[in-house]
N, C-alpha and C positions, 0 to 999 in steps of 0.2 A: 580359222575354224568356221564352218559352216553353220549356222543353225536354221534347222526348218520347224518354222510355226503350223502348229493345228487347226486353227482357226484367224480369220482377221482379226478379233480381239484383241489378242495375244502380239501380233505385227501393228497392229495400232500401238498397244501398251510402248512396245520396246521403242517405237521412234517417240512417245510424248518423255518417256524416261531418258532417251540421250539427244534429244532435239529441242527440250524447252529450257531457255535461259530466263530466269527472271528477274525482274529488277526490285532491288533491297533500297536501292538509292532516298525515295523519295516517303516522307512518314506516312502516307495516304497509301501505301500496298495495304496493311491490315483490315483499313477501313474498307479496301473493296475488297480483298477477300470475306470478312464476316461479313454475316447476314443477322441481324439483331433481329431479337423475340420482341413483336409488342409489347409483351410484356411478359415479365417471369414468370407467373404466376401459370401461365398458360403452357402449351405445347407447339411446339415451332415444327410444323410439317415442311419437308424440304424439297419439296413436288414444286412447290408453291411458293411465290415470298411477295406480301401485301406492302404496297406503296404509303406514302402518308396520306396519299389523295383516296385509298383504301381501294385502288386499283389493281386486280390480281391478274400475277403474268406465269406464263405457265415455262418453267425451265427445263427444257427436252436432254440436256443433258446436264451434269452438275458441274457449274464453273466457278463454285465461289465455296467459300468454305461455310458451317454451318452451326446455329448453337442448340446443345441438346435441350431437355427440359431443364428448370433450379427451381426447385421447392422449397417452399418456407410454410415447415408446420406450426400451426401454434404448440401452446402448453402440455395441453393434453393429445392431442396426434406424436410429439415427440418423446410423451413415456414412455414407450414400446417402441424399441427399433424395430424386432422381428413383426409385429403388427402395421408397423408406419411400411415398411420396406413389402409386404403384399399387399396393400392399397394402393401402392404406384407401380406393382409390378407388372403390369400387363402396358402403362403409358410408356415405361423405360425402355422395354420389351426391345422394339426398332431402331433405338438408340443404339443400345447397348454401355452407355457411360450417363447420368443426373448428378448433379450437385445438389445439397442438401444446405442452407444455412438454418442453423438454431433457431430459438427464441432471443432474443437480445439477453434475457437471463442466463444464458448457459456462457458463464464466464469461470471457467478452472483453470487454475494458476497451472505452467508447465511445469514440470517437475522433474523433467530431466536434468540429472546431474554433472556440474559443471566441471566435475573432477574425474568421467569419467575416461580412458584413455581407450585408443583403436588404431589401426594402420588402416587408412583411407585407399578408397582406390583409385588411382588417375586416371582421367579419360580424353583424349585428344581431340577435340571438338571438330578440328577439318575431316577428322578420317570418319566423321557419323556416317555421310551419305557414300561417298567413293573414297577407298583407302590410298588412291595417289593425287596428285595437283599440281601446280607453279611452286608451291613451297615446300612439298615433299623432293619436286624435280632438283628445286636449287638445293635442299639439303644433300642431295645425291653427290651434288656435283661438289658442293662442301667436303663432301665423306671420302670422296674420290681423291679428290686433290690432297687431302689429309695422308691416305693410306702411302698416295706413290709417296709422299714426305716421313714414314714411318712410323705417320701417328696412329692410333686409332682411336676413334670415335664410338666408344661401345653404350655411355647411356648420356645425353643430354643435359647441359649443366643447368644449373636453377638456383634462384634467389627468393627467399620469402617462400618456397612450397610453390612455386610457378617453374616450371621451364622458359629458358630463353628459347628465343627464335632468330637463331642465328642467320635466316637468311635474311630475317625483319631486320637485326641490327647489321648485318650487311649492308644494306639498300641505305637503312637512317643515315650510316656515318657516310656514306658515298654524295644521298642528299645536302651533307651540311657539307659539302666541299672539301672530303676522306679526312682523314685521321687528324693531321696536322689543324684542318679549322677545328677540328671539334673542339681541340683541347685548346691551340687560341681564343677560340671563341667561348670558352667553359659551356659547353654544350652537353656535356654528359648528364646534367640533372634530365634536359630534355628528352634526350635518346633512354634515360630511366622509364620516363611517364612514358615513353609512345609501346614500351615492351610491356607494359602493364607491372610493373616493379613499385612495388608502394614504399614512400617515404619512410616509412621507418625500418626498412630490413636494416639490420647494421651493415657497414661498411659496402653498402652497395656498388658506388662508383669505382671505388677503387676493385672488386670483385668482375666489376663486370669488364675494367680496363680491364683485369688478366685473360680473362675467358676471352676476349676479342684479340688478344694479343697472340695465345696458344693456339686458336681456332680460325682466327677468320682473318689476320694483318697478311697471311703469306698469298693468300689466295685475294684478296683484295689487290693486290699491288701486282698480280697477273696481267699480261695486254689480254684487250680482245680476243686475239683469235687463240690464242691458250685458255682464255675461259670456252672458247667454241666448238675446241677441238672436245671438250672433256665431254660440255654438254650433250655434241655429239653421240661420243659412247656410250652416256648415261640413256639417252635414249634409244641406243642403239638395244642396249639390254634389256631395256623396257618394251619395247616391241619382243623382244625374243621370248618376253614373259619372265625376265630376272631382274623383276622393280623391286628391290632392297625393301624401299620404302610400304611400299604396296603388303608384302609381306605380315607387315608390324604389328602388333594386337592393338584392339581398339583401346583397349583397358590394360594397365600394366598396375603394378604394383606401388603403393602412393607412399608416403612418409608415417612418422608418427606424433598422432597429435594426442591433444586432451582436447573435449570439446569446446573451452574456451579459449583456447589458442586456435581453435579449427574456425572459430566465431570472429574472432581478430582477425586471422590470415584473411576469410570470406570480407568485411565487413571495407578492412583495404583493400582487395584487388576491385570490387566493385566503386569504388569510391576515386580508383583511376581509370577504369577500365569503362563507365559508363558515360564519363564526360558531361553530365547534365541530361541525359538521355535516361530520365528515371521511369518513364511512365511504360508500363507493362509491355504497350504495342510498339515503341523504341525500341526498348530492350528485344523480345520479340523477331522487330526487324531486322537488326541489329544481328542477334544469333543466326538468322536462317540465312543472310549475305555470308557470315562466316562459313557456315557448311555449302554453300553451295559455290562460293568463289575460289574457298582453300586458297587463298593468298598470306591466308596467316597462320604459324603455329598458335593453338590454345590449349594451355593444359590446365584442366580445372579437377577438384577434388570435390569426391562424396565418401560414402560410409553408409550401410545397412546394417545395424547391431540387434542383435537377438536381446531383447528387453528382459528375458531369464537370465541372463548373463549382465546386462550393463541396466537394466531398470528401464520402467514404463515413464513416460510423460506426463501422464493422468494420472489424478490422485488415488492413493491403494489405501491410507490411513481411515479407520472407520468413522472417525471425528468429521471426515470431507462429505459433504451432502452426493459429491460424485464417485465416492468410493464404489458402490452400487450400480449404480443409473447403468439402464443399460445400454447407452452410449459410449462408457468408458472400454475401448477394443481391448484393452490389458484382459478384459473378463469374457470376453464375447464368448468364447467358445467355451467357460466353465460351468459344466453340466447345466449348460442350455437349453432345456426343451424346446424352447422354438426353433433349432437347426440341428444337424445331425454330425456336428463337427466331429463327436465325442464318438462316433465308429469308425475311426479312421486312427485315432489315438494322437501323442502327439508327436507332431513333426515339423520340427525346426525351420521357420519360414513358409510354411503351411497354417497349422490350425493356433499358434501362440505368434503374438505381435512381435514387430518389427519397429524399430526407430531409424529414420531416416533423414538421413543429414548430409545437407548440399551446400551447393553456394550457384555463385553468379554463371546461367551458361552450361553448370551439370543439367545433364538428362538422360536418357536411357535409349536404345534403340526400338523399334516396334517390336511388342511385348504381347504374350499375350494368357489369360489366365485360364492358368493349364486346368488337367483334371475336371473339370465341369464346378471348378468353384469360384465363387463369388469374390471379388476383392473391394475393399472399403479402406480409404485413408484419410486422416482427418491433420490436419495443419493444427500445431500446435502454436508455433511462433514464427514471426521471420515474414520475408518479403512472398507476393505474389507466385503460385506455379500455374503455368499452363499446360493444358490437357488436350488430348489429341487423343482420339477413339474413330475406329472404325466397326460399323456392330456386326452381330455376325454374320448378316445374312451377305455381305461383302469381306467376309474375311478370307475366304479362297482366293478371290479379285486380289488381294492383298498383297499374299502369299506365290501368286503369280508372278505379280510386279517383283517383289523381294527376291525372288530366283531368276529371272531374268536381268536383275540389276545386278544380281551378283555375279553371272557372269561374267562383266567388265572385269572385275578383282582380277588383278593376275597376281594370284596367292590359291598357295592350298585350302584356302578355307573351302569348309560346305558349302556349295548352294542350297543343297537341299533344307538348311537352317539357316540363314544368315544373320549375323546382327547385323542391322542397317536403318537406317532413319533418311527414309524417303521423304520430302519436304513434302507438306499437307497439299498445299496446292498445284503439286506435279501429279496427285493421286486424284485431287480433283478435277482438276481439268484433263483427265482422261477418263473420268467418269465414273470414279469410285467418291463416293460420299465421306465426306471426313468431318465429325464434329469436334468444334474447338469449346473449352468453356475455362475459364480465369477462376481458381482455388485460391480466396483471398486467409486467413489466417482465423481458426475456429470454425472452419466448414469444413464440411464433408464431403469426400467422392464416391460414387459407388458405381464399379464398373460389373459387368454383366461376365457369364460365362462365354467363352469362345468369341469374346470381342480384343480385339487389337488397339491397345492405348499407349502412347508415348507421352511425355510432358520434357520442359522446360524452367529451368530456374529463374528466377528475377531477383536472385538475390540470395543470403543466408537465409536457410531452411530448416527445420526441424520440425518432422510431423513423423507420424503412427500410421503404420498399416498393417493388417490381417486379414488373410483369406478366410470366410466359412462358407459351410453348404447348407441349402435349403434341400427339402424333401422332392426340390422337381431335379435334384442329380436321379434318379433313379429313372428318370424321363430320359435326361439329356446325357449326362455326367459319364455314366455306363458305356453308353455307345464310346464317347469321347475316350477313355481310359484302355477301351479295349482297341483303337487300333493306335494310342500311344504303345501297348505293350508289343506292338511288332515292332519298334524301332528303338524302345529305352526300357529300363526296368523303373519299374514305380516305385513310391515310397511306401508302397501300402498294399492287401491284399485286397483287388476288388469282389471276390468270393466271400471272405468275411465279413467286408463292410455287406454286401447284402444280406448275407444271413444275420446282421447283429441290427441291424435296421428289422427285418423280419420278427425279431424276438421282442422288440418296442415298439409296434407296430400302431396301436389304440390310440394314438391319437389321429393315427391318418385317413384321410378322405380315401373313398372308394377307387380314384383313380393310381392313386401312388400304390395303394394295397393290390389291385391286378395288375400295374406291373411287375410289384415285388415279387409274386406269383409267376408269370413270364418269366423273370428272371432266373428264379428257384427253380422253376421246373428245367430250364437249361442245364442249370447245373448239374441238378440230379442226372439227369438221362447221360449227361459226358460223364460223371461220375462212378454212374453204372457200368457204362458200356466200357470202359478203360481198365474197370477192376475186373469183371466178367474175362475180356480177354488176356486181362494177365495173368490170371489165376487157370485159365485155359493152356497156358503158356509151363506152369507148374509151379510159380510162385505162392508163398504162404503167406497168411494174414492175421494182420493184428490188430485190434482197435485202443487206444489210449484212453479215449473216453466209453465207459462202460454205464454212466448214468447215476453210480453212486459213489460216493466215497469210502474207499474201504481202510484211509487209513484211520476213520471214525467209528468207533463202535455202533454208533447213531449214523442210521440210514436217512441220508436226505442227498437229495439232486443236485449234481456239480455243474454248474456250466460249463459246457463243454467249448467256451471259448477263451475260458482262461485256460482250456490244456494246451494252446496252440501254442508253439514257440513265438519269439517276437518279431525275429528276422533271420528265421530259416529258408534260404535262398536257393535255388535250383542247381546246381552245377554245372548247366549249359544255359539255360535261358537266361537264369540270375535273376528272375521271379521269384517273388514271397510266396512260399509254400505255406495253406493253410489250410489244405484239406490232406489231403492225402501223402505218400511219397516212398522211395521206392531207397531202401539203403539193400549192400551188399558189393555194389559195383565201388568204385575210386571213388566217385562222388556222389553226394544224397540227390536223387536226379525226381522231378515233378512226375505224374504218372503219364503225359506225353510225352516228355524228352524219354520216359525209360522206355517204355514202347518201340520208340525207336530208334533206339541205340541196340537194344536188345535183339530187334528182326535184324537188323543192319550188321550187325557183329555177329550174328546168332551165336546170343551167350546160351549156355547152360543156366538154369535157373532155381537151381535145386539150393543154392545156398541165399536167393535173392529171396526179400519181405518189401509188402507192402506194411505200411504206418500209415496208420488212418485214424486221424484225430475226431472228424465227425461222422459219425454213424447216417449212413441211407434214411435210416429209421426217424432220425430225427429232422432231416429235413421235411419228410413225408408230415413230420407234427406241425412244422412250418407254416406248410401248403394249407392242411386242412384249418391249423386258426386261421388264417388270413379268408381263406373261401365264409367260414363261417361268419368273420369280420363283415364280409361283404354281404353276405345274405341277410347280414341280421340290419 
């Protein structure tokens, strides 16, 4: 396959992404990747990085990785999140990711429950950055050899909530001098610890003899060049673009736990798997040799539980002094005036928390927070995460690399979305800026909109997070959502949220008010102009909200937002319908798709209605409070 680049950028990108090897070997990588802040308190500009001798050098392009700002409010700065969170919003701005540590006072017991149960989901830690390698390739050839014997190898065997690694415990027992030493030499406790198999799984050894016996004795006892011949093929198909392995989801479906068996399983496999390698930038190392050598299978487990469903972390009981505070995320978004969460309604992993439960080595791919809303996670308990952000004004850069990288895949996956985790310092040393920053347990993260964040486990996890929006979505957020809706449907109407933001307006500054205005007037004018021609067309109309309620004796004013349906969807787009909509045809179609379906088919239209839940009239009421807002 050919590809032609648009620019040098782009051809620089692609060779730092398949031409940089780096080395994990030695503990001193992290320490030259970051670039420490003299000090927290301050703001670390990444133009620039001052010496101890307080010598400034100037870095032309960005070769090391970088740390955002970490605040530490006191007492009273931290009584207000929505107040603390716009006095730093213009310094986080270029970041796009700050760390927030408490007052030393802010100590709430975690309150997640230990008995609560979930199926976790696996994640294969080699396939984060490229979905084939050395150990996907010998699995192949494992698979292969298997098939022509009759076997089949359809999922993975595993001990403890780990997958083995069969081509790992290939190589182990060949190292101790194949089968025969092992068991001579009672070597199987060994070949346990080296596959990350924790001492107490029951009956380990003898498990893991059968699994070597079923799986891997016929193909071990192969000469040479029958292993050579297979390899051969396996790569033979891999070039042809039929990599079995390549294929496979990053993420599959995990076990089932309770979370305090989720906490035991995590708490062993770190506790072989880290070897004394405890400290952050270890571990750290450690992870990114894993993904970028792929020499090892690693299956690690998480979990994201909807806290409506499994419970908050932070205290809810009104006796707790942080039942309230408005730092507890369980609350953030219940009827908040400081943010606008509550015109969007709720939506599950959107505007209501999240609990979030890891271990050693779980992380996520580059991520990034949709819709124009803000995300905040706070570590409840458990060992060290690190964070990885890229802000926005590099998030295209980003997003470049990730299509490009995904190229390589020979799998159907998208390019055009990939999940992938590009190591930080392969983006930096091609000259996309990456800030790193360590979430030690009772801090906060707070990553920006349209910024791209990944993190890292160091261990058992369990923290909270919740997205909300401030009042500059109507700035940024808008844009963002409307050209999400050419490629997916939303979870939400962005014509309502503007008009129900429009109807609570008074508390907002002069600028959010004229764009509200920009906005609305959009609307109306597509509004007009789509009912005008359909009614030109010979369709009839009808309005649902007529301003009063008539099925009350007593004439008073309906909001006309509670007549909208809640998720009445388009039948072509699959757009939440919230203004208008066009029934008569098969399906309830938005007043664009009917348009044209309707020229395009040229229906008769004598039996087709327009539904029209908000009156012209009243957005026109809209416009003129907010003008007068503004005037006054």
């Amino acid at each position: 396959m050919m590809i032609l680049f648009a620019d040098y950028s782009s051809l620089k990108l692609i060779f730092f992404l398949n031409d940089v090897t780096l080395d994990y070997n030695q503990d001193s990588t992290i320490d030259e990747m970051v670039e420490e802040t003299p000090s927290h308190s301050k703001i670390h500009d990444y133009k620039t990085n001052t010496s101890k001798q307080g010598r400034s050098t100037e870095i032309p392009t960005i070769k090391s990785i970088l740390e955002p700002p970490v605040f530490k409010p006191n007492n009273k700065e931290f009584s207000n999140l929505a107040r603390y969170l716009k006095s730093i919003w213009s310094q986080v701005k270029q970041y796009g990711i700050c760390k927030i540590i408490p007052p030393a006072n802010w100590q709430p017991e975690c309150k997640a429950n230990d008995n609560i149960q979930f199926v976790s989901d696996m994640q294969y830690v080699e396939k984060l950055y490229q979905r084939s390698g050395p150990n996907s390739e010998q699995l192949n050839c494992i698979k292969k050899h298997l098939t022509d014997q009759g076997i089949e190898l359809k999922q993975i065997p595993s001990l403890g909530g780990i997958e083995i690694d069969l081509p790992r415990l290939s190589k182990i027992i060949q190292q101790f001098g194949g089968l025969q030493q092992v068991i001579n030499r009672d070597k199987w406790n060994k070949v346990c610890e080296a596959l990350y198999i924790p001492k107490n799984v029951p009956h380990r050894i003898t498990k893991l003899q059968e699994y070597y016996y079923k799986y891997l004795l016929s193909y071990d006892t192969l000469k040479d060049d029958e292993k050579a011949d297979i390899l051969k093929f396996c790569r033979k198909r891999t070039k042809e673009g039929d990599d079995v392995s390549a294929g496979d989801p990053l993420n599959v479906q995990g076990r089932y736990f309770m979370l305090s068996s989720f906490r035991r399983m995590s708490y062993n496999f770190s506790e072989i798997a880290t070897k004394g390698k405890q400290t952050p930038k270890k571990l750290e190392n450690e992870f990114w040799k894993l993904i970028e050598n792929r020499e090892l299978h690693v299956s690690v487990h998480s979990a994201v539980l909807d806290t409506k469903v499994h419970g908050s972390g932070f205290p809810i009981q009104k006796s707790s002094p942080y039942s309230r505070h408005s730092w507890n995320l369980c609350l953030l978004n219940n009827n908040n005036s400081d943010f606008i969460s509550n015109h969007f309604g709720t939506i599950s992993g959107l505007t209501s928390s999240q609990l979030k439960i890891s271990m050693l080595f779980s992380s996520i791919p580059w991520s990034l927070s949709k819709y124009g809303f803000c995300t905040i996670n706070y570590s409840h308990i458990g060992s060290p995460k690190i964070w990885y952000c890229v802000s926005p004004k590099h998030s295209k850069d980003l997003e470049k690399a990730m299509k490009l990288s995904a190229l390589n895949f020979s799998t159907a996956e998208s390019s055009d979305n990939p999940s992938i985790l590009i190591p930080p310092n392969m983006l930096a040393k091609s000259g996309i800026p990456v800030f790193r920053v360590v979430q030690d347990p009772k801090e906060f993260i707070i990553i920006l909109p349209s910024a791209y964040y990944s993190f890292m486990n160091c261990g058992y996890n369990c923290s909270e997070e919740i997205q909300f929006v401030t009042t500059n979505w109507i700035t940024e957020g808008v844009k963002i959502c409307k050209e999400l809706m050419i490629h997916e449907q939303l979870p939400f109407s962005v014509e309502k949220v503007i008009i129900s933001m429009a109807t609570a307006s008074e508390s907002y500054d002069r600028s959010i008010c004229q764009h509200l205005i920009h906005e609305l007037t959009i609307i109306r004018n597509s509004e007009k102009a789509i009912i005008d021609s359909l009614l030109k067309l010979g369709l009839k109309m009808s309005t649902v909200q007529d301003g009063e309620d008539k099925k009350s004796k007593a004439k008073h004013k309906v909001d006309p937002l509670s007549m909208i349906p809640k998720d009445q969807r388009c039948g072509k787009c699959n757009q939440i319908i919230s203004l208008s909509m066009v029934i008569g045809m098969d399906d309830i179609l938005c007043l664009n798709d009917a348009i044209r379906v309707i020229q395009r088919e040229n229906l008769r239209c004598n039996n087709l209605k327009i539904i029209s839940y908000i009156k012209l009239d009243y957005i026109e009421e809209l416009l003129k409070k907010l003008q007068n807002q503004i005037n006054e």
